[in-house]
N, C-alpha and C positions, 0 to 999 in steps of 0.2 A: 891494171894497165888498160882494158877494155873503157873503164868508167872517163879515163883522162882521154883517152882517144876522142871516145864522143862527146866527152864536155868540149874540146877541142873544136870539134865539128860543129856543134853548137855556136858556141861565139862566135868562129871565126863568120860562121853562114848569118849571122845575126849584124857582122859590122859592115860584111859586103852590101847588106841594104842599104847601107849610111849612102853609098852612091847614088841610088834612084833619089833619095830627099835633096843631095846637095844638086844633081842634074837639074830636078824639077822647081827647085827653090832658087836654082841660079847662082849658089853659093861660090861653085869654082868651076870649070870645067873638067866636064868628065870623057875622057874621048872614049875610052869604051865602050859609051854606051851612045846609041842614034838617038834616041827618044823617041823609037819609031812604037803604035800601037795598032791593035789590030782594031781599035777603036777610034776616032778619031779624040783628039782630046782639045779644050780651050786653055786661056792661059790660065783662068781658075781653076778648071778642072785638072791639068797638069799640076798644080800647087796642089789640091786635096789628095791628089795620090801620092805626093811628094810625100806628103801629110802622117798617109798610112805605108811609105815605107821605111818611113822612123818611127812607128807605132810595131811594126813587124818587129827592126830592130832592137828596139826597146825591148819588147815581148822576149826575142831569142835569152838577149841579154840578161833578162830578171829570171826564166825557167834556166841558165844555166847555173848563175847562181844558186838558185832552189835547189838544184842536184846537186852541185859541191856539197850545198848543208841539208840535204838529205831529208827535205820540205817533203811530206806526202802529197804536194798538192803539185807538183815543178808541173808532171805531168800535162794536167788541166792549162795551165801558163802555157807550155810548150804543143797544146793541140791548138791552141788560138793563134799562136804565134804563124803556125805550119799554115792554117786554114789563110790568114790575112796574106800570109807569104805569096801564099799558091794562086790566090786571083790575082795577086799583082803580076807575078811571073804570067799567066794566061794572057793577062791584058799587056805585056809589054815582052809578048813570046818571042819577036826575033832577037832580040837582045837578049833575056831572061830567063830561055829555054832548060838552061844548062842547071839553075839552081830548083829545079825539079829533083835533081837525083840527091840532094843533100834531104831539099824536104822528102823522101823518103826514108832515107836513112834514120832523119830526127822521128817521124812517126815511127818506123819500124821499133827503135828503142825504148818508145814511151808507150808502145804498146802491154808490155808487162808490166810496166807503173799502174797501167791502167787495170790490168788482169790484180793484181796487187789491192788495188783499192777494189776493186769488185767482189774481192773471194773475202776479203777482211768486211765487207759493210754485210756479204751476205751473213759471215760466219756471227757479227754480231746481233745480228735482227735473231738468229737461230738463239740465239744464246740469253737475250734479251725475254723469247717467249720462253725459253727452258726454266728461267729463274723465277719469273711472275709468275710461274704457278701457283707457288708455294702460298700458302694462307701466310698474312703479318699478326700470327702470333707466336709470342714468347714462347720458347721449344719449352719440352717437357727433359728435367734433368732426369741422368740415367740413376736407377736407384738398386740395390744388390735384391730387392725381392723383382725387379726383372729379368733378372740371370736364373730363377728357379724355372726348373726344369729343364734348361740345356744341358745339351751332355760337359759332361766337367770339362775336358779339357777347352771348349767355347769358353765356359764359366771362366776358366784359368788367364786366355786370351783376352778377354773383357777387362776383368779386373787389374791384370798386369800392364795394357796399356794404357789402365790410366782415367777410361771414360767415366767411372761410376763417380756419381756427385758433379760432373760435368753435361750442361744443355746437350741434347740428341742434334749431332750436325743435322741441318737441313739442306742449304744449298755448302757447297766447297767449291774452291778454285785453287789452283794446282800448277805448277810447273815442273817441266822435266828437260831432260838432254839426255840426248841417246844415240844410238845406234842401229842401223838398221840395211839390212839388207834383204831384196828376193827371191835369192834361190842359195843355195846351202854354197856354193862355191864362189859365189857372187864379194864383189868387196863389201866392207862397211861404211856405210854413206851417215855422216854424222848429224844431227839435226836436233830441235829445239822445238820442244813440242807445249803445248798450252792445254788446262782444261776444267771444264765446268762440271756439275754433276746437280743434279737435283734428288733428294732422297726420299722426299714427302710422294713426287710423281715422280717412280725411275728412270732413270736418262743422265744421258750427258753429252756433252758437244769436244770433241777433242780433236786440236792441229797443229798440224805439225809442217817443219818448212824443210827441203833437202837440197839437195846437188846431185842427181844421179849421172855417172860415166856418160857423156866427157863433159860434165861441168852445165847439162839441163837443168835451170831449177826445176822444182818441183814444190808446189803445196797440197796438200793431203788433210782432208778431214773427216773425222769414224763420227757419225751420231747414233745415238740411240733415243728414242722418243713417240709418247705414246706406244711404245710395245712397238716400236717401227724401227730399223735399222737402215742404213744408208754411207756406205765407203766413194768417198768420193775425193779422185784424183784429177790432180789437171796440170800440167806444161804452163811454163812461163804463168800460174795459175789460172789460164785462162781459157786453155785446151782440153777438153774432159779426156782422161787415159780410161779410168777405172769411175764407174758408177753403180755400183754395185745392192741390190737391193733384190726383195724378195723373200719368202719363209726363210731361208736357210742362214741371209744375212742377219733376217732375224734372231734368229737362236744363237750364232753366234757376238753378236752387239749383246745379248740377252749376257751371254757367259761369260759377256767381257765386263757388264758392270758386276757382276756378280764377282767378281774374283778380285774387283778395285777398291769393295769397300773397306777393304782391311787398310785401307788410308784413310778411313775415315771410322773404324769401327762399330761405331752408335748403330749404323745403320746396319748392322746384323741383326738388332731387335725390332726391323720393318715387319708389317704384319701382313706382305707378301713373301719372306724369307722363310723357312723353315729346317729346324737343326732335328738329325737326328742320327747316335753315336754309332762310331765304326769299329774303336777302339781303344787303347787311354790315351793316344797322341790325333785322333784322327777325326773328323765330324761330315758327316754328309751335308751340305746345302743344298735346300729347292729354293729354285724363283719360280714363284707362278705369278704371272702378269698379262691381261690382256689376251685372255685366252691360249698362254704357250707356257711351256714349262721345261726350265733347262738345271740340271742339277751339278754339282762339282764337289769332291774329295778335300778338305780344307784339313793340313797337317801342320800342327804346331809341335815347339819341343819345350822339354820340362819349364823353361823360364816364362813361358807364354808367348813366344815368340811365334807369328807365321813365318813358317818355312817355305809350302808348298800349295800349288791347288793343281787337281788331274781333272780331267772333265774329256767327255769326250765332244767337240765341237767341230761344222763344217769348213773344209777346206776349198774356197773358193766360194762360187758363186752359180745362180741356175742349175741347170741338167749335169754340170760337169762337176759340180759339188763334190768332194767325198768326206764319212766323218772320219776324222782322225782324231787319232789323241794329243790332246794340248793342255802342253805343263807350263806352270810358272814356278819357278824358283824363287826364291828369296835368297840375296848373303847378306845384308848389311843391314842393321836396325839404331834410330835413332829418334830421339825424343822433340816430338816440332808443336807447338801450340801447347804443351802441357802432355801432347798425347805420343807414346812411344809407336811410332809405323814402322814397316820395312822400307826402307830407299834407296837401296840398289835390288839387281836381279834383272832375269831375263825371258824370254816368251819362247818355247817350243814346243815346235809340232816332233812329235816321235811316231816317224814314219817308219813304213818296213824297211827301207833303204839306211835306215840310222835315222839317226837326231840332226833335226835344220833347228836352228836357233837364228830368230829372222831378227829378233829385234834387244837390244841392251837396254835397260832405264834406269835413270837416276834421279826420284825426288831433287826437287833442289827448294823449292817452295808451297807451304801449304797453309790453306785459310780454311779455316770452318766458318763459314758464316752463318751465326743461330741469329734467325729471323723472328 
């Protein structure tokens, strides 16, 4: 309803210019308007502003179109359009005064077009350097005398999803839909999240887009890179909420790729990872990276299936940080690229208060890209 209102406001503020062209062009008479400026103007120079208030018009009229068909660019159209508008109104203020408050309203709206396009060109430039790391050669497929020596039930996990005789993912790309909320009694805010991973240099770039009560967008992006972490939240994406960075974001971004590569498995045989057994269903994993080192609980059940990881990771950010324990569940497992992953399941922290379960996921698309 929102969208039709201000496409509404849009044309309609884009055909009222037609008046200043047909006034100064002499087309027809226009009584409402004096022709009065704060400028003085000749009969040329009345014609060239004629000129540019059906260049204005034109402008409204092509960014509102672009918004109907949902152009990333209407935006860019419709700040030119504002900008052309607003000197004409300045120069023809006692008449023109009034169409100030529209061009407000068009800028206020294309304001998160613009946040939109800024948080997406930043997120690709990140993701652009995350990928180019990687060397362009031919991965190394995974072979069963790489599984010697992990504790079996890892061994069991490998071999059941599929990897062995299959190239070592390098980079992946990922899609998900989920749910998510921030505090345990809070609603669930549904969202569509995207993500990259590099395995050869760990890291990865992941975003996500929401609706928080009552109807705020919100874009949201977790990296981790170079051994560096960075949560970073923004309004209409363009207002920072959450920026979150520091040792502790560290170790957490740290534990979060750590418990994702079971979408990707190969990269359990990184030679920054380290398995060592708990039990016949159970395996400890270390990441040492970059000088820090985060460990997690990785539990599978007879078929080879992961089920779980326990880890204990920070909650929050800075001095007010605390570590708590953070589980991932697994319920649903299925066969994507040749390789069997889990793709449903959910993220909780098990606090002393109970279990907050902040966030729901559901693979829906995945890409190994062996480089």
């Amino acid at each position: 309803m929102l969208r039709i209102v201000f496409l509404v406001i849009v044309l309609l503020h884009g055909l009222i210019h037609l008046m200043g062209f047909v006034k100064e062009w002499k087309l027809a008479p226009v009584s409402q308007l004096s022709g009065q400026t704060l400028i003085p103007l000749s009969a040329a120079g009345a014609k060239i502003a004629g000129a540019f208030w059906l260049l204005a018009c034109l402008g409204f009229l092509w960014a509102g179109v672009a918004f109907l068909l949902k152009k990333e660019s209407w935006w860019v159209i419709a700040a030119l359009a504002v900008l052309v508008s607003q000197l004409l109104i300045i120069l023809y203020w006692p008449d023109a005064k009034a169409g100030t408050v529209a061009n407000i309203i068009v800028l206020l709206g294309l304001l998160p077009a613009y946040g939109d396009w800024s948080f997406d060109r930043m997120v690709r430039q990140e993701v652009q350097t995350l990928l180019s790391q990687s060397a362009k050669t031919e991965a190394t497929p995974v072979t069963r005398e790489m599984l010697a020596g992990l504790p079996h039930c890892v061994q069991n996990w490998l071999t059941q999803s599929g990897v062995v005789g299959k190239p070592k993912a390098v980079t992946v790309h990922l899609k998900q839909k989920g749910l998510m909320r921030t505090k345990p009694d809070g609603p669930w805010m549904p969202g569509e999240a995207e993500q990259y991973f590099n395995t050869e240099h760990p890291g990865f770039i992941w975003t996500i887009r929401l609706h928080m009560p009552p109807g705020l967008p919100v874009a949201g992006r977790d990296k981790y890179a170079g051994g560096k972490g960075n949560m970073l939240i923004k309004a209409f994406s363009l207002v920072p909420i959450v920026n979150g960075k520091g040792d502790k974001i560290d170790q957490g971004t740290m534990l979060r790729y750590l418990g994702e590569i079971v979408w990707f498995p190969s990269a359990a045989l990184s030679p920054y990872i380290s398995w060592e057994n708990v039990d016949s269903t159970s395996a400890k994993a270390t990441m040492e990276y970059k000088g820090m080192k985060a460990s997690g609980i990785f539990t599978f059940d007879a078929e080879g299936n992961f089920t779980s990881m326990n880890a204990e990771r920070y909650m929050g950010s800075g001095d007010g940080a605390t570590l708590e324990k953070w589980h991932i569940p697994a319920s649903e497992w299925r066969v994507m690229n040749g390789v069997r992953i889990p793709v449903k399941g959910e993220v909780v922290w098990k606090l002393k208060d109970g279990d907050f379960s902040y966030y729901k996921w559901e693979i829906t698309n995945v890409n190994w890209l062996f480089l």
